[in-house]
C-alpha positions as CSV (number, residue, x, y, z in Angstrom):
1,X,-93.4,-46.7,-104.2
2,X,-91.3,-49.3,-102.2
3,X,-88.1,-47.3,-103.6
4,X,-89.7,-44.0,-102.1
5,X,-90.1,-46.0,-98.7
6,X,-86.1,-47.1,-98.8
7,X,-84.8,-43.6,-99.0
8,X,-86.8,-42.1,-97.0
9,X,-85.8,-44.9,-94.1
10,X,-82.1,-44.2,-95.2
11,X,-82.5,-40.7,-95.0
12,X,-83.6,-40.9,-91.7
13,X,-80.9,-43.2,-90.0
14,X,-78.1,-40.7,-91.6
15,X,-80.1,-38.1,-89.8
16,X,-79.8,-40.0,-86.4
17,X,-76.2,-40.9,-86.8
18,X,-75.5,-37.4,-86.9
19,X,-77.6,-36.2,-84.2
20,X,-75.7,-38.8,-82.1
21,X,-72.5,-37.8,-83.4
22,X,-73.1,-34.5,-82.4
23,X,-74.5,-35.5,-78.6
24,X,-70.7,-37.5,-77.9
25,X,-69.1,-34.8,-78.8
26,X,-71.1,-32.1,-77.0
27,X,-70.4,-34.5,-73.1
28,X,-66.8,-34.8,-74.6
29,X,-66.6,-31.0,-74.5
30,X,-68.4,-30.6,-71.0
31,X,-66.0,-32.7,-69.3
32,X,-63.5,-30.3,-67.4
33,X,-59.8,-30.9,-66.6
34,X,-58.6,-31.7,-63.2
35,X,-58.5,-28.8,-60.8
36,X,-55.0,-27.3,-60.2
37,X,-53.7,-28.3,-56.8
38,X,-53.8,-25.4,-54.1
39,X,-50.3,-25.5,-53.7
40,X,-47.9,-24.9,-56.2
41,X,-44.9,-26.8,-57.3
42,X,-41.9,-24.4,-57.3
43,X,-38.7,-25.9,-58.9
44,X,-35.6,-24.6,-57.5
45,X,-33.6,-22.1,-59.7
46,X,-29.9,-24.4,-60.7
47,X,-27.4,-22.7,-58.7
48,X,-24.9,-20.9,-60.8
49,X,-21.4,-22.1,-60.7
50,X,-19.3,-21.7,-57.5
51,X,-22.5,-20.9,-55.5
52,X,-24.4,-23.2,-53.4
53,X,-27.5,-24.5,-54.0
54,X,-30.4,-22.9,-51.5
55,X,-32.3,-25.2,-49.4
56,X,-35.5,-25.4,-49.8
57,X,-37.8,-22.9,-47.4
58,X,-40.6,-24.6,-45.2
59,X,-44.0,-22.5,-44.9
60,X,-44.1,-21.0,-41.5
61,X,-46.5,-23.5,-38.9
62,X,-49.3,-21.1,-38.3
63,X,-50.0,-21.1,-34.1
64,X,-53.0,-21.7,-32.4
65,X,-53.6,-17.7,-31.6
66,X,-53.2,-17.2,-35.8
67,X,-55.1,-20.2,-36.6
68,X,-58.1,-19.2,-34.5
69,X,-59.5,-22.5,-33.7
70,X,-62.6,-21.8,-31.4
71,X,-63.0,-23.4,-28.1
72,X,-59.2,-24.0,-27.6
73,X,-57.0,-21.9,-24.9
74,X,-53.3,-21.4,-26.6
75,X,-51.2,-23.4,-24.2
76,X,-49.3,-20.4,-21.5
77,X,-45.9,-19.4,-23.6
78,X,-43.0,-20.6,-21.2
79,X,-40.5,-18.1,-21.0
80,X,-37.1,-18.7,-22.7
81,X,-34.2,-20.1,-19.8
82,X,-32.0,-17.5,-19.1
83,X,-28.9,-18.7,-17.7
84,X,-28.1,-16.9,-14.4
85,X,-24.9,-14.9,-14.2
86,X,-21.8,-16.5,-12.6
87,X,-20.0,-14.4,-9.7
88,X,-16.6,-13.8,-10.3
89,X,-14.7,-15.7,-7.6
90,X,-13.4,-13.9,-4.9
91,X,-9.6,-14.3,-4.3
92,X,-9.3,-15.4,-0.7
93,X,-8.1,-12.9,1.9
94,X,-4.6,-13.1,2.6
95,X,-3.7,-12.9,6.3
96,X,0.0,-10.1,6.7
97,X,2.7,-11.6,9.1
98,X,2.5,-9.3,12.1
99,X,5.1,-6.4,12.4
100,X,5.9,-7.9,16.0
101,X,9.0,-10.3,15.1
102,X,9.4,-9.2,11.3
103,X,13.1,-7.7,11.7
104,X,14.3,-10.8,13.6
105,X,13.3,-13.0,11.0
106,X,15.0,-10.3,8.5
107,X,17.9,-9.6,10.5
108,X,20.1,-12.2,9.0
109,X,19.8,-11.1,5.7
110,X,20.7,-7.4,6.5
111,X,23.6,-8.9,7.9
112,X,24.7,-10.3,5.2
113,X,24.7,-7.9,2.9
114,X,26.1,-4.9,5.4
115,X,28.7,-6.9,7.2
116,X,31.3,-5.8,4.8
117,X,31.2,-2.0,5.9
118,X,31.1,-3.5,10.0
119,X,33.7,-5.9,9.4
120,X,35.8,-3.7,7.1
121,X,36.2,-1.2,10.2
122,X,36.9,-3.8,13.1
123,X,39.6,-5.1,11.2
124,X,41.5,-1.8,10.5
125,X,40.6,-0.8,14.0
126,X,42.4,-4.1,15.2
127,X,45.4,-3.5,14.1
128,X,48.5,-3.1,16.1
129,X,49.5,0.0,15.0
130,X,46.4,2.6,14.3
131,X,48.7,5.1,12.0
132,X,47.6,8.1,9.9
133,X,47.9,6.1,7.0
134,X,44.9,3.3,8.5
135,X,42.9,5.9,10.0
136,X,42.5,7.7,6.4
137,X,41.5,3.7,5.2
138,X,38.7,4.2,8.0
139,X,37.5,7.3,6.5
140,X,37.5,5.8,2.9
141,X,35.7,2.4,4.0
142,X,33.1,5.1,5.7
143,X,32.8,7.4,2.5
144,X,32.1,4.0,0.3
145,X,29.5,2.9,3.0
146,X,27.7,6.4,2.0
147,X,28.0,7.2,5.2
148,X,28.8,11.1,4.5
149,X,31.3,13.3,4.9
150,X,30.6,15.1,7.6
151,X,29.2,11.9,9.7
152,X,32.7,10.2,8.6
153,X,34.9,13.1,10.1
154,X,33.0,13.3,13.1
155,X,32.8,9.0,13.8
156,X,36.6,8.9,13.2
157,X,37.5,11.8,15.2
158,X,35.3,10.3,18.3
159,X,36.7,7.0,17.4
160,X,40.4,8.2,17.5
161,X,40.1,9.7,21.2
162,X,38.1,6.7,22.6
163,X,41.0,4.4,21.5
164,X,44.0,6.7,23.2
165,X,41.8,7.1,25.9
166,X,40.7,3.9,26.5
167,X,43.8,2.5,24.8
168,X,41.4,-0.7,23.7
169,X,42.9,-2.8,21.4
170,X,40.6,-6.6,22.2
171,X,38.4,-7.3,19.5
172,X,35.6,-7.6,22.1
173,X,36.7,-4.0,23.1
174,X,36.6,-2.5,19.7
175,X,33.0,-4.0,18.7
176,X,31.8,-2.5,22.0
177,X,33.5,1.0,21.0
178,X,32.4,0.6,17.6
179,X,28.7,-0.1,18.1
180,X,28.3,2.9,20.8
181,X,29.8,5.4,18.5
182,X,27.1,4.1,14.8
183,X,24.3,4.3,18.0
184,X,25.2,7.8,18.8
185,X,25.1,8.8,14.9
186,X,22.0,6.6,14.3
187,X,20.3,8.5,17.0
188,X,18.3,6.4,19.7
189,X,16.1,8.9,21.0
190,X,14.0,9.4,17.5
191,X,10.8,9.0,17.4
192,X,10.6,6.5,14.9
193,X,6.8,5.1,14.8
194,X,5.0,6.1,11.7
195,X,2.0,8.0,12.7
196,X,-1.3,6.5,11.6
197,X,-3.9,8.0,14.4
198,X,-5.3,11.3,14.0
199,X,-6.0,13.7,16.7
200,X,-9.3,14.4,16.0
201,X,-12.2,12.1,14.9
202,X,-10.9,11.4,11.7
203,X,-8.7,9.1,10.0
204,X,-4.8,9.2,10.4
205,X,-3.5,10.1,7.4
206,X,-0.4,9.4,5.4
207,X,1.0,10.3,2.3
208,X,4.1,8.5,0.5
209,X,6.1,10.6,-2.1
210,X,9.4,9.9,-3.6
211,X,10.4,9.8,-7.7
212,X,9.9,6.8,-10.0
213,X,11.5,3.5,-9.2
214,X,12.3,3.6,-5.5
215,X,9.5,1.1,-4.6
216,X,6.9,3.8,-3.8
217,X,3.3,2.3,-4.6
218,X,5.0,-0.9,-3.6
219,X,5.9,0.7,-0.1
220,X,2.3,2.0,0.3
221,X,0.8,-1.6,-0.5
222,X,2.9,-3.2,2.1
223,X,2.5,-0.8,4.5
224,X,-1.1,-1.1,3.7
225,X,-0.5,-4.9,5.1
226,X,1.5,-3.7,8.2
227,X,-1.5,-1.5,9.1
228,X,-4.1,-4.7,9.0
229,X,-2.3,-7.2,10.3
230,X,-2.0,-4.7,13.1
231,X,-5.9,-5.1,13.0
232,X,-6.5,-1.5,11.4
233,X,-8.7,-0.6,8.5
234,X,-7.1,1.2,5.7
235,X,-8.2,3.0,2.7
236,X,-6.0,3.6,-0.5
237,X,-5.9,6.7,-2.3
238,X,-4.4,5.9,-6.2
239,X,-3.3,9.5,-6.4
240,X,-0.6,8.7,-9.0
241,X,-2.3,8.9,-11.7
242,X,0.5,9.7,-14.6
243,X,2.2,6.4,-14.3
244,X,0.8,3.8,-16.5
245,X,-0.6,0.9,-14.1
246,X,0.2,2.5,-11.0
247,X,-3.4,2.2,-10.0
248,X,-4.1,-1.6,-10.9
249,X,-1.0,-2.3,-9.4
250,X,-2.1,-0.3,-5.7
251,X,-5.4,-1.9,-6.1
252,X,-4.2,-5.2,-6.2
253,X,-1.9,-4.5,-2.9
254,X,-5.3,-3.5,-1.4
255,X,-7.6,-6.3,-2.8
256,X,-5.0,-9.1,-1.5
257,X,-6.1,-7.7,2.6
258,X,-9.3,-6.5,1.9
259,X,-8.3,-2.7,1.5
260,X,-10.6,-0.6,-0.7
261,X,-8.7,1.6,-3.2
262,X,-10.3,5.0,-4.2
263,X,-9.0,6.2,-7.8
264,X,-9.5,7.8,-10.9
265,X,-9.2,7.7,-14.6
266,X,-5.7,7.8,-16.1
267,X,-4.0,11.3,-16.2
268,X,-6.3,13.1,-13.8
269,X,-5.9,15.2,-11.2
270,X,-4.3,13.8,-8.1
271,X,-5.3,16.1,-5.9
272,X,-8.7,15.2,-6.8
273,X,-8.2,11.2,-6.1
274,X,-6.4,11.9,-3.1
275,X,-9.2,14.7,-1.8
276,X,-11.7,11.3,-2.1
277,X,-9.8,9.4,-0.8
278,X,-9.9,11.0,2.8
279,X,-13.7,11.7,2.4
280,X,-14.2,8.2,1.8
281,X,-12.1,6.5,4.8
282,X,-14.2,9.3,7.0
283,X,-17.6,8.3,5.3
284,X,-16.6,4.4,6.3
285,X,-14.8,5.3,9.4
286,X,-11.5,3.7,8.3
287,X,-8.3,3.9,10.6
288,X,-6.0,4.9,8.1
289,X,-6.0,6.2,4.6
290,X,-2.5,6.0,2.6
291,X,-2.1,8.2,-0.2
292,X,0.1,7.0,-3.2
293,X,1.4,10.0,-4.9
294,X,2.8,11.2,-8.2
295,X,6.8,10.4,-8.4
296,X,8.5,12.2,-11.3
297,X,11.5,13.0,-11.7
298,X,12.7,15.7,-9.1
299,X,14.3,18.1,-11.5
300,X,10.5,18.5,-13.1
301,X,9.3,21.8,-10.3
302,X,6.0,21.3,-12.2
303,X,5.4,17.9,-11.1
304,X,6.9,19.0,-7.5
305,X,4.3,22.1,-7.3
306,X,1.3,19.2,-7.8
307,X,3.3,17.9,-4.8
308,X,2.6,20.4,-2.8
309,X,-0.8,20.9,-4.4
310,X,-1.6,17.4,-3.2
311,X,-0.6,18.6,0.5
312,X,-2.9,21.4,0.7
313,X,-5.9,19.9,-0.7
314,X,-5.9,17.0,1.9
315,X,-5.1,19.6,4.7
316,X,-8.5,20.5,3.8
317,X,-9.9,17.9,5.2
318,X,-7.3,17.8,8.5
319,X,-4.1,17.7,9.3
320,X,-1.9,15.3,7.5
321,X,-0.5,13.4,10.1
322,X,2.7,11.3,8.2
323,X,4.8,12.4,5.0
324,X,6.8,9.7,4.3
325,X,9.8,9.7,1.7
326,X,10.9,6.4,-0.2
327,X,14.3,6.5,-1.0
328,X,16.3,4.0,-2.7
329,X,19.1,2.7,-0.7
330,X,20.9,1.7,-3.9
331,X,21.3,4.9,-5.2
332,X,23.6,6.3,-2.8
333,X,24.1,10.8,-2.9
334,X,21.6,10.7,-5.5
335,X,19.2,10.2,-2.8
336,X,20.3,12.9,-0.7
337,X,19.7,15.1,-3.3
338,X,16.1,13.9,-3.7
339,X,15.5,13.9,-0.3
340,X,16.3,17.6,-0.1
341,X,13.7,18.6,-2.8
342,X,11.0,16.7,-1.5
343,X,11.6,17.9,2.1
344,X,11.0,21.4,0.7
345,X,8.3,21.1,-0.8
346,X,6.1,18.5,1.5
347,X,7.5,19.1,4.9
348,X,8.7,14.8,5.2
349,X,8.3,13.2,8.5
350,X,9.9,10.0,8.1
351,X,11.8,8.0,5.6
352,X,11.6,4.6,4.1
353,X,14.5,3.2,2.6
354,X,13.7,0.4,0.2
355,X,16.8,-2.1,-1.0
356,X,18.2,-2.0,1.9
357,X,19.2,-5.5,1.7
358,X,20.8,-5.3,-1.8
359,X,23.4,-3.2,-1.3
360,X,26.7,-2.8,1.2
361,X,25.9,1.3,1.3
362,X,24.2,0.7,4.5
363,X,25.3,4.2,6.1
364,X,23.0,6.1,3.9
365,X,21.1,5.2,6.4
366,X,23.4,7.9,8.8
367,X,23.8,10.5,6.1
368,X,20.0,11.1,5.2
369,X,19.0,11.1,8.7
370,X,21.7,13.8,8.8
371,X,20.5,15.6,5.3
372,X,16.7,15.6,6.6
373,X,16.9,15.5,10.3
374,X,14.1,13.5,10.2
375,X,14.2,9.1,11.1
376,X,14.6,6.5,9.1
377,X,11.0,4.7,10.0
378,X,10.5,1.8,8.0
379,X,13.3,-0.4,6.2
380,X,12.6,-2.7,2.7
381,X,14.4,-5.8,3.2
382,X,13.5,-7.9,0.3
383,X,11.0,-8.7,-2.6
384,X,8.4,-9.9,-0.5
385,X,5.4,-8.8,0.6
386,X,5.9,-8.7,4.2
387,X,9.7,-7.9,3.7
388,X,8.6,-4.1,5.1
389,X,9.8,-3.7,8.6
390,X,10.1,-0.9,11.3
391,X,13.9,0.5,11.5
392,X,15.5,-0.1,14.8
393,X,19.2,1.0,15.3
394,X,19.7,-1.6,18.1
395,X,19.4,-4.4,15.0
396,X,20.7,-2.9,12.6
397,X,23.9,-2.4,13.8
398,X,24.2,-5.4,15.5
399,X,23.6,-6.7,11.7
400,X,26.7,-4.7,10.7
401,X,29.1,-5.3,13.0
402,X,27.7,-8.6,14.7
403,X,26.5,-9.4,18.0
């Protein structure tokens, strides 16, 4: 009996150590891991060699607006600072020497560089005895000046009489003789202002034509200078258009006194630029409007038709009231042949001669007056920009002979 009672008390004790055995390991089982964190842990890729490693990206910072927090205003978005645009400065105004008083201040330069032709004839006229052989030395020291043929035959022949006339042989005499006899060729009783006021309510106009290289746009932009420091108002027309920079280079005369230049693109028509030109100075009411022109070669007669092209299109608008040729002084006969063509074809009013100053050939001055029949107006003494001056005889023969 009491061995019945034992294993029936064992039997139950190895019943209740495995039902507690069994009730660990059922809360082992019910306990759960940690939760995974919300945000994941993203380990960079290694860079493969010869590239650079990536920096890590930042998440976005969400704003207010996307964030929708109720009860709070999203602070008023300030607008991004926007730098204000700088003005280009604006060169200051340059202020023209007046024409009153330019060829005075000139005068001794022409002078030097003419005085050879005026001193070359006084001395062969002051010799004792004025023979065949020195009178042909006068003819030749007038045929190198440029003088002319013609003009040479007819100054010695003059000259000849007035000495066995007059029988002057004082130095004082002969500079007299000498400077009446250049006056007569120069011709005193030209009209030698350049014409700059219309006749009707318009602007004057004038247009400047000669070939390549003989200081054309340069003549207009000086004369543009001459015209305000006169107190006028001038307009620019860029009308040649085939010659690379000739409009910047017009432009930049006008800018430096205020001038407005009209122009086009590169290669266009020049009739067209020079046609706007005009209706622009009479839409502002300018004085004058100068009219830079196309300056080939004179042998092209296609270039020298647009010439005339240019004249009739501005005669549209009026009559043109100055055609002014720039010649080179340098270049001697080879003017006179230029100035022939041009004549032809635009009708010239006045001349300019340019280099004037440069060279001893100061009677080209006689022999294109001669060719053309029309005055030398305006004179280029120099590489400045006020070295543009109004051609009086008086001076400039007083320059070659001295006074």
């Amino acid at each position: 009996m009491e061995f019945v009672i034992l294993a029936v008390v064992i039997a139950a004790l190895v019943v209740a150590g495995l039902i507690s055995g069994l009730v660990v390991s059922g809360r082992k089982k019910r306990q759960l891991p940690p939760a995974p964190s919300s945000t994941p842990t993203i380990t960079p890729a290694e860079p493969h060699v010869g590239e650079e490693a990536e920096p890590p990206r930042e998440e976005p910072r969400r704003t207010i607006e996307e964030a929708g927090l109720p009860g709070v205003e999203a602070p008023a978005e300030e607008a991004p600072a926007v730098a204000e645009p700088v003005a280009p400065a604006v060169p200051a105004l340059e202020i023209p020497e007046p024409t009153a008083g330019r060829l005075v201040r000139l005068r001794a330069r022409l002078a030097r560089s003419q005085s050879t032709l005026g001193k070359g004839l006084l001395t062969l006229l002051s010799r004792d005895n004025l023979d065949e052989d020195t009178w042909e030395e006068i003819e030749d020291t007038l045929l190198t000046a440029d003088v002319g043929v013609a003009p040479t035959q007819e100054l010695v022949e003059r000259l000849r009489e007035r000495v066995r006339v007059l029988g002057t042989r004082t130095p004082e005499g002969l500079r007299t003789l000498l400077r009446e006899e250049l006056l007569t060729l120069l011709g005193t009783d030209f009209d030698r202002a350049v014409k700059t006021e219309s006749g009707v309510d318009t602007p004057g106009v004038v247009m400047v034509v000669g070939v390549n290289g003989t200081g054309k746009t340069t003549t207009t932009g000086k004369l543009a200078r001459v015209l305000v420091a006169d107190g006028r108002s001038v307009v620019l027309g860029a009308a040649d258009t085939f010659r690379a920079a000739a409009t910047e280079q017009l432009q930049t005369w006008g800018e430096r006194v205020g001038a407005r230049t009209v122009r086009g693109p590169e290669g266009g028509d020049p009739a067209s630029v020079a046609f706007e030109a005009v209706k622009e100075g009479i839409a502002e009411g300018a004085d004058v409007v100068l009219i830079d022109t196309a300056g080939r070669l004179h042998t092209k007669t296609g270039l020298m038709d647009e010439l005339g092209k240019v004249k009739r299109v501005v005669e549209k608008h009026g009559p043109l009231d100055e055609i002014l040729l720039v010649l080179d002084a340098t270049t001697g006969q080879n003017g006179l042949v230029q100035a022939r063509v041009f004549a032809e074809v635009v009708d010239v009013t006045g001349i300019v001669l340019t280099k004037l100053d440069g060279t001893a050939k100061g009677g080209i001055v006689i022999a294109v007056q001669r060719e053309l029949g029309v005055p030398v107006k305006l004179v280029g003494l120099g590489e400045g920009p006020d070295d543009l001056a109004p051609f009086e005889p008086e001076a400039f023969v007083d320059a070659l002979i001295g006074d």
